[in-house]
Every structure is written in structure tokens, then in C-alpha cells.
N, CA, C and O atoms as a GROMACS GRO file, in nm:
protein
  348
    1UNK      N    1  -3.118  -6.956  -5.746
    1UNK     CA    2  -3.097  -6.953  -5.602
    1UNK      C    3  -3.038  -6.819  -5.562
    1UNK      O    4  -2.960  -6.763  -5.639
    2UNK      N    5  -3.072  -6.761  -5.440
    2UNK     CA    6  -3.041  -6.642  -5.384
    2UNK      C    7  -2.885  -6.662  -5.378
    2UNK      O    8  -2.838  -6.775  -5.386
    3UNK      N    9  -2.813  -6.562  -5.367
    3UNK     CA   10  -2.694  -6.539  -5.322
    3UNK      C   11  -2.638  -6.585  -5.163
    3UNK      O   12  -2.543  -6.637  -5.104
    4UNK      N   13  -2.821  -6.503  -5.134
    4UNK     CA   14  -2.762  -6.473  -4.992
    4UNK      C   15  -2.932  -6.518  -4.872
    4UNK      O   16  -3.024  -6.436  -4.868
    5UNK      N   17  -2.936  -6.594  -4.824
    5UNK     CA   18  -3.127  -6.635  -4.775
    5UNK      C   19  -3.129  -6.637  -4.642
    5UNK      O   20  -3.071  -6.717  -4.568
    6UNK      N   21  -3.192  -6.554  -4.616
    6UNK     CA   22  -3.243  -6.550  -4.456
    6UNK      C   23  -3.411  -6.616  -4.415
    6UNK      O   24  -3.520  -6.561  -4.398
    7UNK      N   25  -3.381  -6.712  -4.412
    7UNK     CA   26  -3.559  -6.782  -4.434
    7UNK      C   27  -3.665  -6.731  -4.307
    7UNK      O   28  -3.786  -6.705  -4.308
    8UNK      N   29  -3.566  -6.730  -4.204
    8UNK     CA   30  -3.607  -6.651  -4.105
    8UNK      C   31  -3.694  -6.515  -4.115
    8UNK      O   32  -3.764  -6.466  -4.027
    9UNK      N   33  -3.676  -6.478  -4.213
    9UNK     CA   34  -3.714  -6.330  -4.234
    9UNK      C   35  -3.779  -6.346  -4.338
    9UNK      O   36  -3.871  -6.267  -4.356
   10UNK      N   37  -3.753  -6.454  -4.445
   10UNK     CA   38  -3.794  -6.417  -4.582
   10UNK      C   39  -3.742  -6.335  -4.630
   10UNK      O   40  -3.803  -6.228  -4.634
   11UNK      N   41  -3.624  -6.341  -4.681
   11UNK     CA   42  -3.554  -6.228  -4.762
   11UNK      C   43  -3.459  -6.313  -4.878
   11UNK      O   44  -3.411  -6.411  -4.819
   12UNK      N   45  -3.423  -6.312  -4.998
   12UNK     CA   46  -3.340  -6.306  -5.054
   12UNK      C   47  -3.272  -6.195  -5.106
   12UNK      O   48  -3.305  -6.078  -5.124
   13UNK      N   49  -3.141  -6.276  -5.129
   13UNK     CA   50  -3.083  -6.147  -5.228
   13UNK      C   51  -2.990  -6.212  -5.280
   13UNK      O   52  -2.926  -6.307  -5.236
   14UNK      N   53  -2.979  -6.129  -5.428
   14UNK     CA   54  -2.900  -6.173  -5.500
   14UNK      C   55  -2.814  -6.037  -5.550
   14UNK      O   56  -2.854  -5.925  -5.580
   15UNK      N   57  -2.674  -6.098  -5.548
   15UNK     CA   58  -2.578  -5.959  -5.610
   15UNK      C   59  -2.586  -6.029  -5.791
   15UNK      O   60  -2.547  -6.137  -5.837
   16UNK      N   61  -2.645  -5.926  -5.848
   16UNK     CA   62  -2.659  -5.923  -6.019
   16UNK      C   63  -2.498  -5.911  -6.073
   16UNK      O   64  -2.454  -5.796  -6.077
   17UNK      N   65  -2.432  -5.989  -6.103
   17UNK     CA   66  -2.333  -5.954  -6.240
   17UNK      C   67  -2.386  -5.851  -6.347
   17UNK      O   68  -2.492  -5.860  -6.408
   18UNK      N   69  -2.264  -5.722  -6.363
   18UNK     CA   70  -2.340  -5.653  -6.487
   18UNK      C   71  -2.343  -5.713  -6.604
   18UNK      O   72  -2.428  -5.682  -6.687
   19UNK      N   73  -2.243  -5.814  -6.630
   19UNK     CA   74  -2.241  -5.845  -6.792
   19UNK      C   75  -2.387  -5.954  -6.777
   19UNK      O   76  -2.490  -5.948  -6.845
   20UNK      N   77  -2.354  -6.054  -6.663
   20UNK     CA   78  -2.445  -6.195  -6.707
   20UNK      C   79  -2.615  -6.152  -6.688
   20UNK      O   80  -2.714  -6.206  -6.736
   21UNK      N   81  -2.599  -6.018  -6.587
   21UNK     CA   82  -2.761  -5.995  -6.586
   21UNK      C   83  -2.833  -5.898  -6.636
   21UNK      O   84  -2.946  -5.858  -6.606
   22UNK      N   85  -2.719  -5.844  -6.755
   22UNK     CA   86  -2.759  -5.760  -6.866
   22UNK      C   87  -2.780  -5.573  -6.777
   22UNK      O   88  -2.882  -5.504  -6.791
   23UNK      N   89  -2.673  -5.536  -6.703
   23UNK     CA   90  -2.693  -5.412  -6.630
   23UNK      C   91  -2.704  -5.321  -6.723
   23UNK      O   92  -2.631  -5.302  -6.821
   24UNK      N   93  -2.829  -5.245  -6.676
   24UNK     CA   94  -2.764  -5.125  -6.797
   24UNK      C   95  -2.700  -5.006  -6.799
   24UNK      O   96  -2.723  -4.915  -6.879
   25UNK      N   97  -2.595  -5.005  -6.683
   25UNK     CA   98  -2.479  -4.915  -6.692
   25UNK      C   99  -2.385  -4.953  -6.756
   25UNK      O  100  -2.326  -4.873  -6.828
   26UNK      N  101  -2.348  -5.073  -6.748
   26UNK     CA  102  -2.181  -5.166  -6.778
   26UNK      C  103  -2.242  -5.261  -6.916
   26UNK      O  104  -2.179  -5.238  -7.019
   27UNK      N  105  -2.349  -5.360  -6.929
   27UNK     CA  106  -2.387  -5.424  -7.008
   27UNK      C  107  -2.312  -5.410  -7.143
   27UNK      O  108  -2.295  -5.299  -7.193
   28UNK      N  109  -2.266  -5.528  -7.206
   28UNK     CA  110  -2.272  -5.523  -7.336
   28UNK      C  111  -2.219  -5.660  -7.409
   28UNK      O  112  -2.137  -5.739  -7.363
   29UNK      N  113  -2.291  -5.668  -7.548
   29UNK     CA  114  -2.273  -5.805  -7.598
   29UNK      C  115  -2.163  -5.841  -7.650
   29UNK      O  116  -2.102  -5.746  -7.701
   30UNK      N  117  -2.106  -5.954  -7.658
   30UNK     CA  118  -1.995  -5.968  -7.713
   30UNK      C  119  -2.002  -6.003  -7.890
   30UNK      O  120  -2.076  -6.072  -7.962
   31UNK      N  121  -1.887  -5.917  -7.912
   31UNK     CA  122  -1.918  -5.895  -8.060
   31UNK      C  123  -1.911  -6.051  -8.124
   31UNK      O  124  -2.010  -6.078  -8.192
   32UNK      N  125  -1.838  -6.128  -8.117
   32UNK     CA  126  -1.791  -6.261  -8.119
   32UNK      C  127  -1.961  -6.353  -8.083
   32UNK      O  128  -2.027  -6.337  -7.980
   33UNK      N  129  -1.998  -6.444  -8.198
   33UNK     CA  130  -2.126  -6.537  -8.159
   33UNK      C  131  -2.217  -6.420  -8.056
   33UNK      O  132  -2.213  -6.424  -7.933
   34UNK      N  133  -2.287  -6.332  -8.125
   34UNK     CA  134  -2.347  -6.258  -8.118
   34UNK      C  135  -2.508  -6.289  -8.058
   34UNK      O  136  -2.547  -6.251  -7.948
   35UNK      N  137  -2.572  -6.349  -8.136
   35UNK     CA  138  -2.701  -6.357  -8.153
   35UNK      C  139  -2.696  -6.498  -8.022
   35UNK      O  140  -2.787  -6.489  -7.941
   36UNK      N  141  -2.597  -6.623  -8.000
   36UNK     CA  142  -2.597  -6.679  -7.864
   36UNK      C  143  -2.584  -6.595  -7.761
   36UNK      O  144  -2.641  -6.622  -7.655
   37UNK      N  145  -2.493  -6.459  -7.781
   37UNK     CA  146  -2.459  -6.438  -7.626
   37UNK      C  147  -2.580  -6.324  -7.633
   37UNK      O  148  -2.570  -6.261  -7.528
   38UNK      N  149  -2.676  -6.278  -7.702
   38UNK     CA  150  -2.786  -6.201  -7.648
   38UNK      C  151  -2.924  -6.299  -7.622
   38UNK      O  152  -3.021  -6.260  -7.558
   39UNK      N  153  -2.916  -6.426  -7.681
   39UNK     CA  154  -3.033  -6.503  -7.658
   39UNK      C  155  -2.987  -6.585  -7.459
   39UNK      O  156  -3.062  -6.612  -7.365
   40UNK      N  157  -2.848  -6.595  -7.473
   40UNK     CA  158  -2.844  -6.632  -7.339
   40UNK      C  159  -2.827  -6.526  -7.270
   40UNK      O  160  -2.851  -6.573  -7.159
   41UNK      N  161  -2.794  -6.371  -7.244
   41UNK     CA  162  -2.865  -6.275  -7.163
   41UNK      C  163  -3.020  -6.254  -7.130
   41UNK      O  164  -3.088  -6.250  -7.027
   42UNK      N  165  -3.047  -6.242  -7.289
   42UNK     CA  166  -3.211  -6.210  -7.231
   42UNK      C  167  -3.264  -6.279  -7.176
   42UNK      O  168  -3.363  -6.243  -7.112
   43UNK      N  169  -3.207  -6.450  -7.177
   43UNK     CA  170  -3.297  -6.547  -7.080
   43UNK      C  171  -3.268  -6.540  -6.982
   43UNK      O  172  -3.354  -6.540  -6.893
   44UNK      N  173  -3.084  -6.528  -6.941
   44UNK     CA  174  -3.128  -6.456  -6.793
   44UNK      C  175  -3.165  -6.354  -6.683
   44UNK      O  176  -3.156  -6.360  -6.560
   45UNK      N  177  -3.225  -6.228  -6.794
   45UNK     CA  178  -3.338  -6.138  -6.711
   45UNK      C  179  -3.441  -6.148  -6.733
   45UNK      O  180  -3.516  -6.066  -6.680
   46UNK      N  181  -3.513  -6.273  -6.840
   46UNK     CA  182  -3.622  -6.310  -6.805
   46UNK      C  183  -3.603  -6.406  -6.665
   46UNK      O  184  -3.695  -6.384  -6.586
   47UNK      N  185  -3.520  -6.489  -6.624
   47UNK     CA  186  -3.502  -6.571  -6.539
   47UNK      C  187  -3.536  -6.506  -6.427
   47UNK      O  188  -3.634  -6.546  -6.364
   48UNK      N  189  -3.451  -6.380  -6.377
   48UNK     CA  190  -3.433  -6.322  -6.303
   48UNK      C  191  -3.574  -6.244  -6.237
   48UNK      O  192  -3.610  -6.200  -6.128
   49UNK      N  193  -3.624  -6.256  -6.367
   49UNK     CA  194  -3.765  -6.160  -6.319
   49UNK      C  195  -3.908  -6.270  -6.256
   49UNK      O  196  -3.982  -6.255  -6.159
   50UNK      N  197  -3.901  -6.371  -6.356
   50UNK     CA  198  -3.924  -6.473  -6.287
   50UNK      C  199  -3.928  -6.525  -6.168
   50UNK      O  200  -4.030  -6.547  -6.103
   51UNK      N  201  -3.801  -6.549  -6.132
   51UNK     CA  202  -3.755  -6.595  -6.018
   51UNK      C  203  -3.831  -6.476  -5.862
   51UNK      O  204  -3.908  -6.487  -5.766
   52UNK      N  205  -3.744  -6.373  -5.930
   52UNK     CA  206  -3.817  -6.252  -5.863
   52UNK      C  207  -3.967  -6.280  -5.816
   52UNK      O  208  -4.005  -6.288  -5.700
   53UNK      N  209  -4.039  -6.293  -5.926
   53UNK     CA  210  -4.213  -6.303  -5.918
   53UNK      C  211  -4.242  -6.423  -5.799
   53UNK      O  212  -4.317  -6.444  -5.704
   54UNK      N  213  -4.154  -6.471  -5.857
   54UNK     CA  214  -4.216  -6.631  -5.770
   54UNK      C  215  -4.224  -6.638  -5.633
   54UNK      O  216  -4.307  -6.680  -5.552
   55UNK      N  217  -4.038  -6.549  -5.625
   55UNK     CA  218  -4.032  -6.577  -5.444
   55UNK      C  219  -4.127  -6.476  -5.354
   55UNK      O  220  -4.146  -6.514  -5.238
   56UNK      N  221  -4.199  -6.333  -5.399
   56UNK     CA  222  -4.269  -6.258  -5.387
   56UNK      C  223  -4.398  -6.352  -5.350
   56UNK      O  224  -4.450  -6.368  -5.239
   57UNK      N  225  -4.427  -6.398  -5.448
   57UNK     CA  226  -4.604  -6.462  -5.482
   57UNK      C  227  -4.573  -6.556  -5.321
   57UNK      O  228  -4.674  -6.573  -5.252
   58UNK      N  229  -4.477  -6.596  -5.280
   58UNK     CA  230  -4.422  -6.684  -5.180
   58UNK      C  231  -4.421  -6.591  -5.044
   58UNK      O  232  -4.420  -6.655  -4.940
   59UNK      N  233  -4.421  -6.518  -5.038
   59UNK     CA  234  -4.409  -6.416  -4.879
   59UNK      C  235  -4.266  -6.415  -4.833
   59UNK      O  236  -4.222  -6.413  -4.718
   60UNK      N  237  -4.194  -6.416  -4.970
   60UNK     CA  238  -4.032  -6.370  -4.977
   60UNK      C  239  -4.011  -6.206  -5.007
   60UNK      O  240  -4.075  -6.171  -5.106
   61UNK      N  241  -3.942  -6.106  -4.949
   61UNK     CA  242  -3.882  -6.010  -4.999
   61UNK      C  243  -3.720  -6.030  -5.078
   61UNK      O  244  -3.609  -6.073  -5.047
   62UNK      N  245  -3.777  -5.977  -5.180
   62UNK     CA  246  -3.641  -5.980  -5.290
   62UNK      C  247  -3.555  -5.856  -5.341
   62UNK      O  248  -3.601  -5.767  -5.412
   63UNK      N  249  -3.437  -5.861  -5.299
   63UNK     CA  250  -3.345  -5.754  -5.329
   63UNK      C  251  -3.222  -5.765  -5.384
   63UNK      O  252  -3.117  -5.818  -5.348
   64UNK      N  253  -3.264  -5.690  -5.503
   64UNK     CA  254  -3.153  -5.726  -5.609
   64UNK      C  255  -3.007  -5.608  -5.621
   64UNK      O  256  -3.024  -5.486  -5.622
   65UNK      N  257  -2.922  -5.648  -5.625
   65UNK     CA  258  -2.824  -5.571  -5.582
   65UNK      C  259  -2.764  -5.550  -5.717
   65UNK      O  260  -2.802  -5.647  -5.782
   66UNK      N  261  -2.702  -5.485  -5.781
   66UNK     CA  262  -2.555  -5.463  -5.903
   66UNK      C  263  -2.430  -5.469  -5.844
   66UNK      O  264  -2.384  -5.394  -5.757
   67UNK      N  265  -2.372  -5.575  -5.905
   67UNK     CA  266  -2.258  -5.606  -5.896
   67UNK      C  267  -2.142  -5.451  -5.854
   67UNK      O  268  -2.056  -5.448  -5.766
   68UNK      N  269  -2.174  -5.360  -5.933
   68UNK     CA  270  -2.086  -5.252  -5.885
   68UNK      C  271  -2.196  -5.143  -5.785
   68UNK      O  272  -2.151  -5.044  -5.727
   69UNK      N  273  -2.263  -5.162  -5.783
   69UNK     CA  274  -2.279  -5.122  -5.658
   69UNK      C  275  -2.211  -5.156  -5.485
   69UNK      O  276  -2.201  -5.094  -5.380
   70UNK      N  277  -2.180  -5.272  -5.530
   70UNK     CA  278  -2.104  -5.313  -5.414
   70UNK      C  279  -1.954  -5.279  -5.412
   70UNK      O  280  -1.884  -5.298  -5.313
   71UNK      N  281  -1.909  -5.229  -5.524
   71UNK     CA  282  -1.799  -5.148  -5.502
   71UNK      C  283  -1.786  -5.038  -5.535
   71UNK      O  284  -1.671  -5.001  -5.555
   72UNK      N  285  -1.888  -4.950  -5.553
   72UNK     CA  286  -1.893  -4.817  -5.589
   72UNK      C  287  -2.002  -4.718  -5.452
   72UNK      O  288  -2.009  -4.597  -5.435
   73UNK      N  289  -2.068  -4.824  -5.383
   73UNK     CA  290  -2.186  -4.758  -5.327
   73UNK      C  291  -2.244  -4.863  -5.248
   73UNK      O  292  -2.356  -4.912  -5.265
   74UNK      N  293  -2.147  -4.901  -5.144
   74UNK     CA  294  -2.103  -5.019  -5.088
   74UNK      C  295  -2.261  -4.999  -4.933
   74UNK      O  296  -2.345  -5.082  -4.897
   75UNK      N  297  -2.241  -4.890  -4.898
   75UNK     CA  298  -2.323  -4.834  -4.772
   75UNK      C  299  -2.461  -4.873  -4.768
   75UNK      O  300  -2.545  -4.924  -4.693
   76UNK      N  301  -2.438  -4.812  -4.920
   76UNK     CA  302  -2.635  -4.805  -4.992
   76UNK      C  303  -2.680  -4.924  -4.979
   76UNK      O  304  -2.766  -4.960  -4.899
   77UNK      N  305  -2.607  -5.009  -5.079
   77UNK     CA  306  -2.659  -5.199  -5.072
   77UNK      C  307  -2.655  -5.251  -4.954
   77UNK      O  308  -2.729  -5.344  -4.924
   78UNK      N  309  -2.578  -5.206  -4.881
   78UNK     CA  310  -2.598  -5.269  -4.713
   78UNK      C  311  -2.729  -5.229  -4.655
   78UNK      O  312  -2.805  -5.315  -4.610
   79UNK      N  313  -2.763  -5.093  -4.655
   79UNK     CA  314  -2.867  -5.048  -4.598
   79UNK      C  315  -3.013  -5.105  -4.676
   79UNK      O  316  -3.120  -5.120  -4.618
   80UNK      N  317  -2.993  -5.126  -4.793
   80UNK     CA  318  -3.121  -5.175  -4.871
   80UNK      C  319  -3.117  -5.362  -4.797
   80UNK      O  320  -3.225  -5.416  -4.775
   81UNK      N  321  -3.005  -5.425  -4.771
   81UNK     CA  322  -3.048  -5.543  -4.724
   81UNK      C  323  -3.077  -5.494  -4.570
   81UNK      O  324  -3.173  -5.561  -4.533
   82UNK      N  325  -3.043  -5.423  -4.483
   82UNK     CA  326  -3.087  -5.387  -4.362
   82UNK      C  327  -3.244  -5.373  -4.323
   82UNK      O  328  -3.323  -5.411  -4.237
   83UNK      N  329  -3.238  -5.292  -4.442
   83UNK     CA  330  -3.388  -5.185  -4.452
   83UNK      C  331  -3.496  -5.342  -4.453
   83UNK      O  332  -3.596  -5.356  -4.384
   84UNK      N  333  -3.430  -5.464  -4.568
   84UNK     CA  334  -3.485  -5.581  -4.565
   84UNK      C  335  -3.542  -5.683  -4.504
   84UNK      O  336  -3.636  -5.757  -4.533
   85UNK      N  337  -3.442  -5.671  -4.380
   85UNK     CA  338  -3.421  -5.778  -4.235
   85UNK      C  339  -3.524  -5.732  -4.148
   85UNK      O  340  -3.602  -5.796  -4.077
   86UNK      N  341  -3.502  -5.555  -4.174
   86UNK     CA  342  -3.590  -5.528  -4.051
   86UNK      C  343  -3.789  -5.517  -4.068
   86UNK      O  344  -3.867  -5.480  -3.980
   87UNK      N  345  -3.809  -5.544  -4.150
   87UNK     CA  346  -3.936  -5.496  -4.252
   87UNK      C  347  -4.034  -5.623  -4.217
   87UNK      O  348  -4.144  -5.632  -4.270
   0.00000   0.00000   0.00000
């Protein structure tokens, strides 16, 4: 499920966690039960991409945000959901 759904428009969005959605600036596995915590990452950016595909194939626009983007580059992610609404 989106974070955030404007059905009106057709838009989702979701703000990505770096650890849970495998970012690859911040990303990384935990050394501890290893081989679980990379089999449950990779399923959720297969999920993610998935999900992605689906709401597309649907006459949804999808915009995926990074978690630190929203606190590093706060303007940008606003304007990419703007750029969204208005499209």
C-alpha cells in the first residue's frame, strides 16, 4: 500500500526506508542471521518493483521517494510529488 494516495489523480507514493528497501546509499545487511535478513530484503525490492509495475499497468503514477531524501533534500521530493499531481 502507498504511503500516501491521491485516487483523484492517480498517484501513489511511497517514502522507501533505506535499510527495509535495500537503498543503495545507506543499505546494509545485518551481520547477525545473515542469509534471513538478505532473503527478506531482496523480497522486498522485488515487492516493491512489483507493486510499482502493477499500479502503472493500472493508470497509476508511482513515485518513490528515499527515506533520507526527505531529510536531506526535502524541496526536491516535494516537487517530484508536485510535478505528480499536476501531470
Amino acid at each position: 500500500r502507498p504511503d500516501f494516495a491521491f485516487p483523484k489523480n492517480r498517484v501513489a507514493i511511497f517514502v522507501d526506508g533505506c535499510f527495509w528497501h535495500s537503498c543503495p546509499k545507506h543499505s546494509n545487511v545485518p551481520s547477525h542471521n545473515r542469509l534471513f535478513w538478505r532473503k527478506k530484503l531482496d523480497g522486498n525490492k522485488a515487492r516493491d518493483v512489483l507493486v510499482s509495475m502493477e499500479l502503472r499497468q493500472q493508470g497509476w503514477r508511482v513515485v518513490r521517494i528515499w527515506e533520507h531524501d526527505l531529510v536531506k533534500k526535502p524541496q526536491s521530493a516535494l516537487r517530484r510529488v508536485q510535478h505528480a499531481l499536476v501531470r
